[in-house]
C-alpha positions in Angstrom: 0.0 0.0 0.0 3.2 2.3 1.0 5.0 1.3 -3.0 1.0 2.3 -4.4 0.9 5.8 -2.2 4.8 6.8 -3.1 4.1 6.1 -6.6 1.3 8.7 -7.0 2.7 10.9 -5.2 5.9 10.7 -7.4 4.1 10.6 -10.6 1.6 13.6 -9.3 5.1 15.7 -8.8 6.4 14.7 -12.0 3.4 16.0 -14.0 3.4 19.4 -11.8 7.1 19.9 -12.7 6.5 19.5 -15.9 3.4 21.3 -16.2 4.7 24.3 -14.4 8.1 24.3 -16.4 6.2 24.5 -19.7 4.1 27.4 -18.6 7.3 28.9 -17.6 9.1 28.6 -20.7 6.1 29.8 -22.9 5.8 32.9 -20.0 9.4 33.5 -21.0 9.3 33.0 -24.6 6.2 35.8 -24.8 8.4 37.9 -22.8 11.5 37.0 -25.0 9.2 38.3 -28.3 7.7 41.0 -27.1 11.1 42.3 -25.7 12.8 41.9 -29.6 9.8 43.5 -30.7 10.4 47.0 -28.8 14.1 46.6 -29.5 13.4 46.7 -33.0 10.8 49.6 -32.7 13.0 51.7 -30.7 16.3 50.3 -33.3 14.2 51.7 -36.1 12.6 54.4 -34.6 9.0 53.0 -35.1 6.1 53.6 -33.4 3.1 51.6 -32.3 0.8 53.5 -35.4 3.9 53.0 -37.5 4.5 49.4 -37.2 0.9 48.8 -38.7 1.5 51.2 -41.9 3.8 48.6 -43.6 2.0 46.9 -46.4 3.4 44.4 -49.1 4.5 46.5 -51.9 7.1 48.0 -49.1 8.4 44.6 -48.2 8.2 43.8 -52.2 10.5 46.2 -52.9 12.7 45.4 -50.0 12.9 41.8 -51.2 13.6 42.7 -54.9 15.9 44.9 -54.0 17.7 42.0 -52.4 17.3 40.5 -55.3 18.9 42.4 -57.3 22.1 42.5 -54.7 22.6 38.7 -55.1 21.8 38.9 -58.7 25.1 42.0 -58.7 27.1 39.4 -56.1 26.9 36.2 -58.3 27.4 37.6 -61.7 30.3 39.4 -60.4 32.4 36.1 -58.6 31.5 34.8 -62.1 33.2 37.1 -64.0 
């Protein structure tokens, strides 16, 4: 009856531990993201309004602009 008692009780701490250590890492996780998130908005010197103005033509040309970077890279070790 002892073995049966000890053996909840372990496997009743086990789940807590790792029920609490989950919430904990996605606790610290949300406060990991929403840390890099004001980083970036005070790196960039966005605000709140700001961040929501960005639409996809802005990032399109950002990406092409990339683009065409590579594009200048790789034809140039070619040459």
């Amino acid at each position: 009856m002892d073995i049966f008692f000890v053996s909840l009780i372990s496997i009743l701490l086990i789940f807590l531990a790792l029920h609490f250590g989950k919430k904990v890492r996605v606790r610290d996780n949300e406060r990991l993201l929403n840390e890099i998130e004001c980083d970036l908005m005070d790196e960039f010197n966005l605000g709140h309004n700001e961040k929501e103005d960005f639409d996809a033509d802005d990032l399109d040309g950002i990406v092409e602009w990339f683009e065409d970077i590579q594009l200048e890279e790789k034809i140039s070790k070619e040459v």
